[in-house]
TIBANU-388854 format. One record per atom (N, C-alpha, C): y, z, x; residue in three letters. Coordinates in steps of 0.2 Angstrom, whole numbers, plus 2048, in hexadecimal, padded with zeros to 3 digits. Example, Ala and Ser with C-alpha at 12.3 -4.5 7.8 and 13.67 -1.06 7.14 Angstrom:
BEGIN
7E4827842ala
7EA82783Eala
7F0827842ala
7F5823840ser
7FB824844ser
800827840ser
# end
This chain:
BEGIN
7FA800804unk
800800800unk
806800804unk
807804808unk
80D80480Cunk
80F7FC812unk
8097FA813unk
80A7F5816unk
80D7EC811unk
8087ED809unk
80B7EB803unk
8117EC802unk
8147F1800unk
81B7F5802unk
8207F2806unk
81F7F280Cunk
8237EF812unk
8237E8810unk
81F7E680Funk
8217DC80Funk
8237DA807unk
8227DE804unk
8267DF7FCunk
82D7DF7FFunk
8317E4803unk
8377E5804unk
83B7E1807unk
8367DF80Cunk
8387D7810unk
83A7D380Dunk
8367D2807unk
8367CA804unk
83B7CD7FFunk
83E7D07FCunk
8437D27F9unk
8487CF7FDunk
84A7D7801unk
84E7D5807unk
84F7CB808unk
84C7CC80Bunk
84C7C580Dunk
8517BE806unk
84E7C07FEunk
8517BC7F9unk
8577BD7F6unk
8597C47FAunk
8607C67FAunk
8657C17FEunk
8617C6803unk
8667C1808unk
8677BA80Aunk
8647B6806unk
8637B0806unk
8697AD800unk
8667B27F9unk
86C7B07F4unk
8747B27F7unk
8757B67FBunk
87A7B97FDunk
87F7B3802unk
87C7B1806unk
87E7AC80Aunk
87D7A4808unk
87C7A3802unk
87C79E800unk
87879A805unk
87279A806unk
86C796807unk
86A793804unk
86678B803unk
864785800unk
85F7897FCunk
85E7897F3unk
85C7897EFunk
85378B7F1unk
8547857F6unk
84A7837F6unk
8487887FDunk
84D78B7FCunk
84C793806unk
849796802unk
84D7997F9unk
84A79F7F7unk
84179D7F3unk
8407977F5unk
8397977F3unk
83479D7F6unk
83479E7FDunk
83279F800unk
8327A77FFunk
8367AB800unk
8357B3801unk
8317B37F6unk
8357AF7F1unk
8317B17EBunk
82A7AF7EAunk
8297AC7EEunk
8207A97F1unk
81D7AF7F3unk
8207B27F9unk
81F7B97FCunk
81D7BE7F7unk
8227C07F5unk
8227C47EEunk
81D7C47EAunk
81B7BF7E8unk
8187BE7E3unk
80E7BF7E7unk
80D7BC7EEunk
8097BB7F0unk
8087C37F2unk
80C7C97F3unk
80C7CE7F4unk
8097D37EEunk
80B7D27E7unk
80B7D47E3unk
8037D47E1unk
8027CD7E0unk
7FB7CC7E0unk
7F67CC7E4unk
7F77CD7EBunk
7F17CC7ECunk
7F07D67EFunk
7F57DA7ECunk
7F47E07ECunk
7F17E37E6unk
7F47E07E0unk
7EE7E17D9unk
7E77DE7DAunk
7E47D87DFunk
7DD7D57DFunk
7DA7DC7E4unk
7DF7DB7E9unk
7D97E17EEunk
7D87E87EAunk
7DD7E97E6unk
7DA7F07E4unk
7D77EE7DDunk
7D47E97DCunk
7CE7E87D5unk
7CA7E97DBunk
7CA7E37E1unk
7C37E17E4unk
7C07E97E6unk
7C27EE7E9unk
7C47F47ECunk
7C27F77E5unk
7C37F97E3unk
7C07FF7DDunk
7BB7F97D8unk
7BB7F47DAunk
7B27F17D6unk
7AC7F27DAunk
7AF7F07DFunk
7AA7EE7E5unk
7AA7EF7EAunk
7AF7F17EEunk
7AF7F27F5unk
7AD7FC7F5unk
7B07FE7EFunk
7AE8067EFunk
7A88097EFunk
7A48027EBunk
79D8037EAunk
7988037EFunk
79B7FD7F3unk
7977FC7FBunk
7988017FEunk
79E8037FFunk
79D809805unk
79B80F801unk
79C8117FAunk
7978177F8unk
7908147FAunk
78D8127F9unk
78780F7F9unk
78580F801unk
78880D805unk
78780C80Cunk
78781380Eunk
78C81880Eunk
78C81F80Funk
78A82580Cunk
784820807unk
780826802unk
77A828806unk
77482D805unk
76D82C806unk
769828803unk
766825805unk
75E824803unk
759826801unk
7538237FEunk
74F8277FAunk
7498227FAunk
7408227FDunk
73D8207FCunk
7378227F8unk
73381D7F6unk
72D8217F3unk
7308267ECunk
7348247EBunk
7378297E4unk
7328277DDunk
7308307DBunk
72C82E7D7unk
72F8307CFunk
72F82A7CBunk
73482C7C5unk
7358327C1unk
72D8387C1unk
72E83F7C1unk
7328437C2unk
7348417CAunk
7378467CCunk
73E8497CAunk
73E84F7CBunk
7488507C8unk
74D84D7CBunk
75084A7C7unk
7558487C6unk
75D84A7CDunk
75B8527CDunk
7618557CDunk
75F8557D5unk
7598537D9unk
75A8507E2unk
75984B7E4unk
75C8467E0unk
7608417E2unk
76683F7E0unk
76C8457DCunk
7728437DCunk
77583F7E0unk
7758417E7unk
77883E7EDunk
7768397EFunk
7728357ECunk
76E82F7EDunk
7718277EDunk
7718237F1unk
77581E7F2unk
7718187EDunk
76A8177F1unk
7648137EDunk
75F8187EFunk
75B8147EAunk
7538177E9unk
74F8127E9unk
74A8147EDunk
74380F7EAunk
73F8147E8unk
73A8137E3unk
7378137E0unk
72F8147E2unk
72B8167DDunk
7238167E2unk
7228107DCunk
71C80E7DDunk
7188067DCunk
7198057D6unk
71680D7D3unk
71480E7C9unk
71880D7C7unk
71F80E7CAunk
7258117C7unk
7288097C1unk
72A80A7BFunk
72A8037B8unk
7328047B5unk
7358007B0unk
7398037ACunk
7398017A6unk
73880679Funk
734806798unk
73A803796unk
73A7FA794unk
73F7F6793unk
73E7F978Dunk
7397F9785unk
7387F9780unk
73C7FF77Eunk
73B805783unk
74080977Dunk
74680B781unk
74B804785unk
750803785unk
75580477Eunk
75C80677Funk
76180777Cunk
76A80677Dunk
76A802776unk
77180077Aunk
777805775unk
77D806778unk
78180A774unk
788804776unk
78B80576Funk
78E80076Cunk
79780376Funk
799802774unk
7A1804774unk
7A47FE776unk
7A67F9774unk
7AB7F3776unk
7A37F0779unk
7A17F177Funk
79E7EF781unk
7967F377Funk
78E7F0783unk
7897F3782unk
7897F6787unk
7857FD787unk
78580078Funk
77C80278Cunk
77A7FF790unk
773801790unk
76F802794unk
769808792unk
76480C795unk
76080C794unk
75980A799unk
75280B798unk
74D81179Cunk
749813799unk
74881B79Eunk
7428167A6unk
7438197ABunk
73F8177AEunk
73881B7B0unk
7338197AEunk
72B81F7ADunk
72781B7B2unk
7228217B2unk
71B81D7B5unk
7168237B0unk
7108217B2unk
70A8247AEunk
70A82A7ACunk
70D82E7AFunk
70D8347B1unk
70E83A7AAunk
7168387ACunk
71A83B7A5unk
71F8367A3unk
71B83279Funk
72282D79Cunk
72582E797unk
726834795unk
72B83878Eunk
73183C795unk
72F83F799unk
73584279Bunk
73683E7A2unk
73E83C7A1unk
7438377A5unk
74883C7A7unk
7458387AFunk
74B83C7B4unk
74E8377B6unk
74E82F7B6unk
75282B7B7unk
7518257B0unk
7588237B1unk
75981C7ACunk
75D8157B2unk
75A8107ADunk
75D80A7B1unk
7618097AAunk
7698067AFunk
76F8077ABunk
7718007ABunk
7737FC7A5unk
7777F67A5unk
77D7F47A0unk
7817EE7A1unk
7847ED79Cunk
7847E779Aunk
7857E9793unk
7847E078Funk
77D7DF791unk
7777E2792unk
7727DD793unk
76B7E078Eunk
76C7E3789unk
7667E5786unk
7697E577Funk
7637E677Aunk
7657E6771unk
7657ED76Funk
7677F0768unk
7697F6766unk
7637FA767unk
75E7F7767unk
7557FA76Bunk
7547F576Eunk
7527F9772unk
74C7F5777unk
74F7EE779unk
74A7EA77Dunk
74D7E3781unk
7537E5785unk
7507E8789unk
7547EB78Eunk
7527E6795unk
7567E3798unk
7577DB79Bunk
75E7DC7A2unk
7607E17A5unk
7637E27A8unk
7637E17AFunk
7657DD7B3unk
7617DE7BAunk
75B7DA7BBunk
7587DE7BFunk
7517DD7BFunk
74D7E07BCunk
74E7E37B6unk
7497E57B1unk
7417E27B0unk
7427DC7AFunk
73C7D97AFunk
7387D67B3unk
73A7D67B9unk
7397D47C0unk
7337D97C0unk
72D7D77C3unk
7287DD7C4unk
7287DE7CCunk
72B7DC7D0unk
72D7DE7D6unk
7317E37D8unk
7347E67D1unk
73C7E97D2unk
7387EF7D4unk
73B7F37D5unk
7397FB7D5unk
73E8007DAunk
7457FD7DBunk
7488007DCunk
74E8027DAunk
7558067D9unk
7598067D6unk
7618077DAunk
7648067DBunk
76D8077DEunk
77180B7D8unk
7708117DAunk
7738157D6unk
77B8157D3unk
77B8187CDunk
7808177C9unk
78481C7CCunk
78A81F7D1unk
78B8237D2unk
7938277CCunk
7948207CBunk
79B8237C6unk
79881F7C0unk
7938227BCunk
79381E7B6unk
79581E7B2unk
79681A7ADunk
79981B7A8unk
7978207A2unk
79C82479Eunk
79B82979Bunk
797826794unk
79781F794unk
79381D78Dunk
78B81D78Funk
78981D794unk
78481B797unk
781824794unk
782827795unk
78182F792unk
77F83078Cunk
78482D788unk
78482B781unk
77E82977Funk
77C820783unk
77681E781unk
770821781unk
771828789unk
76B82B789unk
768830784unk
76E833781unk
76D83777Cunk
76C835775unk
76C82C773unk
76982976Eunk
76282976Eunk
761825775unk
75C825776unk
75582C778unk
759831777unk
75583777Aunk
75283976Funk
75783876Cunk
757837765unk
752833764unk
75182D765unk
74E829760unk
746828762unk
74582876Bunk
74182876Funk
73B82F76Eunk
74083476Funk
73D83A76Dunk
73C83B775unk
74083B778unk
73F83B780unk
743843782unk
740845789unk
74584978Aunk
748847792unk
74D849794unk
751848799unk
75684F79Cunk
75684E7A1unk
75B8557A4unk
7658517A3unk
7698577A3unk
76F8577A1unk
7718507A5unk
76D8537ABunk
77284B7AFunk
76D8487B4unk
76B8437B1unk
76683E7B1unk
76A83A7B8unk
7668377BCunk
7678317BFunk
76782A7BDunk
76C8267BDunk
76E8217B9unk
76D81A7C1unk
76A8147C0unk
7678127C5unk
76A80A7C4unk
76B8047C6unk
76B7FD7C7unk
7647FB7C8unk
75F7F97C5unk
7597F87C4unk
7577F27C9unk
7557EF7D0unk
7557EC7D5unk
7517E97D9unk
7507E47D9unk
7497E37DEunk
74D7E67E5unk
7537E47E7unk
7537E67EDunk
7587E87EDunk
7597EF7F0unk
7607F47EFunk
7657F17F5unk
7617EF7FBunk
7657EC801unk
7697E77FEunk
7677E27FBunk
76A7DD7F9unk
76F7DE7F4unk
76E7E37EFunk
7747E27EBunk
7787E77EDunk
7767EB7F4unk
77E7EF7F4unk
7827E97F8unk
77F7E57FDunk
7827DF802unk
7877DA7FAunk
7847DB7F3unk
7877D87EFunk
78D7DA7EEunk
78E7DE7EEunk
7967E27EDunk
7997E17F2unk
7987DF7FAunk
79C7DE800unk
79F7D57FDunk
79A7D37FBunk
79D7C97F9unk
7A07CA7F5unk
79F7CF7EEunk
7A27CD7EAunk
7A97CD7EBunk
7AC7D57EDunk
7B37D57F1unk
7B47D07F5unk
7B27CF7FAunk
7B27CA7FEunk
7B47C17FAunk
7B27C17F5unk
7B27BD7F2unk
7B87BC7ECunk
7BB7C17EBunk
7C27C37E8unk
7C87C07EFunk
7C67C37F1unk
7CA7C27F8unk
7CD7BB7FAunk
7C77BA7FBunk
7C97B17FFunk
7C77AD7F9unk
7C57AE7F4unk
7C67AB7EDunk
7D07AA7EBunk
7D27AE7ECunk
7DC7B17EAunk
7DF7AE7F0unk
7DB7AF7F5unk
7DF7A97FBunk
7E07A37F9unk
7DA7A07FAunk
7DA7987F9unk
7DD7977F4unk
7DE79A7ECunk
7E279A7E7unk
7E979C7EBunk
7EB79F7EDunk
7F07A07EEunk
7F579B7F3unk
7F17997F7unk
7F27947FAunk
7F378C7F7unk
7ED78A7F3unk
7ED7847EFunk
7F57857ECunk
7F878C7E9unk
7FE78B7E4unk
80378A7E9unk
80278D7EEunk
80878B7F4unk
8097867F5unk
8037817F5unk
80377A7F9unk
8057757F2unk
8047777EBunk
8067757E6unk
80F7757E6unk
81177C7E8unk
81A77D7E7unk
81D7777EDunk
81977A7F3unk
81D7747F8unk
81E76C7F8unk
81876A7F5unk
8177647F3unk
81B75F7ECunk
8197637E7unk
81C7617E3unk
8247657E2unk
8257697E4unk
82D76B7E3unk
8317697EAunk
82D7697EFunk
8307667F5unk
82E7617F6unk
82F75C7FBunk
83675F7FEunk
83B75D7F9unk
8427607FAunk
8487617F7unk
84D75C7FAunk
84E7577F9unk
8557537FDunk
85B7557FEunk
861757801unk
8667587FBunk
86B753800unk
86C74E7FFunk
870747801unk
878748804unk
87974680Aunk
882749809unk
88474180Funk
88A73E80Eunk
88973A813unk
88C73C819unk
88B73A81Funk
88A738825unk
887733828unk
887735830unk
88372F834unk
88772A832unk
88F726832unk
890722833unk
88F71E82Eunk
893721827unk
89171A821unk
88971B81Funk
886720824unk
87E72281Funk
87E72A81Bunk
87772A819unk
87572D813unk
871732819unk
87573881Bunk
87173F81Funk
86C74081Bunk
86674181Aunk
862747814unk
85F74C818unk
860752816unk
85C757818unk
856758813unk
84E759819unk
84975A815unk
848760815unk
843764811unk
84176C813unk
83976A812unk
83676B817unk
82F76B815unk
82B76F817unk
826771817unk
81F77681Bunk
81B779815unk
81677B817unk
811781815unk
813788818unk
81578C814unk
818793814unk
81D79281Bunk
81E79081Funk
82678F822unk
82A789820unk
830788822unk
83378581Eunk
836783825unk
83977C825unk
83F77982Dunk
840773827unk
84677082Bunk
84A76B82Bunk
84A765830unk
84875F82Eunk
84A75A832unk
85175482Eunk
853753831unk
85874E82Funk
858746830unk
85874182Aunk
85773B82Cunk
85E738828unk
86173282Cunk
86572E82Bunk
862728828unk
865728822unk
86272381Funk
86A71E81Eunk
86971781Dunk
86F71281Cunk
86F711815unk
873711810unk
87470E809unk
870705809unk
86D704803unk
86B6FD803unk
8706F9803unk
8736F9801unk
8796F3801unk
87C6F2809unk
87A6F780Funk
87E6F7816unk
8756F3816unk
8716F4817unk
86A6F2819unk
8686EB817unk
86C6E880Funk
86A6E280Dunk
8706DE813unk
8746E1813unk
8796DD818unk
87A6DA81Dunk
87C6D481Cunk
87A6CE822unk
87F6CF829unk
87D6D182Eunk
8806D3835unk
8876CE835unk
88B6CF837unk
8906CC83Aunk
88F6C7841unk
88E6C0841unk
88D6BE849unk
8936BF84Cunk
8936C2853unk
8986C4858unk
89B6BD857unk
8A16BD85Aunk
8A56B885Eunk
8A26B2864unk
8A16AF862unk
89F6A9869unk
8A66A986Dunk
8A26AB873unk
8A76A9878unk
8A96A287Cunk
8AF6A187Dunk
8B169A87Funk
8B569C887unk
8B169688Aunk
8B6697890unk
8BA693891unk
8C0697892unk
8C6694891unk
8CA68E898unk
8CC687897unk
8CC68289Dunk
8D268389Dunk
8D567F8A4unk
8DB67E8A6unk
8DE6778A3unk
8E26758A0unk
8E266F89Funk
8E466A8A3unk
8E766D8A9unk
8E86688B0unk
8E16678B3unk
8DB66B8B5unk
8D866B8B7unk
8D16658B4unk
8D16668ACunk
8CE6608A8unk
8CF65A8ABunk
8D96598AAunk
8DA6508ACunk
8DA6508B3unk
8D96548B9unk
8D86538C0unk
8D164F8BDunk
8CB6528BBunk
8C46518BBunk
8C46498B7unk
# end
């Protein structure tokens, strides 16, 4: 932010002083360019940054957990970054549940043989499953998946769902359940959240760039004609991609250019007229 800050102040600065000195109209392109390139691309980093970039490095400076067996409680692996799962370990898509707020936020308990009534963990998804069951999230139905990337800020619906589902299921669960991203492979989908950002990023570039090379091209260059050069037409151009210079060309009016040259004078050498009638 502070760095944001500083080149926000600049590029003001800068549009002031520009208007203030009576500077050519197509100068102040340049620092409202800035401004604007400023303003945005500090709103994208902080989506990319609280979607995705927060999630990787939770994730990255979380613990590990392998061989986790769905039994187990809940409440030693709070701290948990991913889990894998033992072999048995499954997720009971049929008694899936979705709870209804703007969006679907859906839960399916994850069991093995053992004790498939009591849920120490759920795979969490949104928008992907029906009011029951058809829980389709992820890799739900992948029979390879067996791991999970944990929910570490979940959403408070996702709760809700689990206490419909503890109702209708007839299921029991502890107050605070681990809530999980359902995954064949937990390495891979945390590396997904380093491109996604990443992909915010230099996605807003290239746009940002394409509109810069749109403003110069189509708005520039700028002529503004005054005469000079001797009977020509001076023009000042302004041209570039984010820097701005000037070059000068003299151009001639068409009427001087259709114009046919004047032949110089023929010269005659001048005789003596005594010298003639000697000869």
């Amino acid at each position: 932010w502070v760095i944001a800050l500083t080149l926000l102040t600049v590029c003001i600065w800068h549009a002031r002083h520009d208007a203030q000195h009576g500077v050519q109209e197509w100068h102040t392109v340049l620092p409202l360019s800035c401004m604007a390139g400023v303003v945005v691309s500090s709103c994208l980093g902080l989506v990319a940054y609280r979607s995705f970039y927060s999630q990787y490095w939770l994730y990255r400076s979380s613990h590990s957990y392998v061989n986790v067996l769905p039994s187990e409680p809940a409440a030693g692996y709070l701290d948990a970054g991913k889990l894998v799962f033992a072999e048995e370990a499954r997720v009971d898509t049929k008694r899936g549940l979705g709870f209804m707020d703007r969006s679907v936020y859906c839960v399916a308990p994850i069991i093995d043989d053992s004790h498939p009534d009591k849920i120490q963990f759920w795979a969490a998804g949104q928008d992907c499953c029906s009011a029951r069951g058809d829980f389709e999230c992820d890799d739900a139905w992948d029979r390879r998946a067996h791991a999970g990337v944990v929910l570490r800020k979940a959403a408070p619906e996702y709760m809700q769902a689990v206490k419909q589902a503890k109702a209708v299921y007839r299921l029991s669960t502890p107050a605070e359940p681990v809530f999980v991203q359902w995954v064949v492979d937990p390495e891979k989908a945390e590396l997904n959240y380093w491109l996604l950002g990443n992909g915010i990023l230099i996605g807003s570039c290239v746009v940002f760039f394409v509109l810069s090379a749109v403003v110069n091209v189509i708005l520039l260059p700028l002529a503004k004609p005054r005469e000079d050069c001797s009977g020509s037409i001076q023009v000042i151009w302004a041209w570039g991609l984010g820097s701005w210079s000037e070059s000068i060309t003299c151009v001639k009016p068409l009427s001087l250019v259709n114009e046919a040259p004047t032949p110089p004078p023929v010269e005659r050498p001048e005789h003596d007229s005594f010298s003639l009638f000697t000869r």
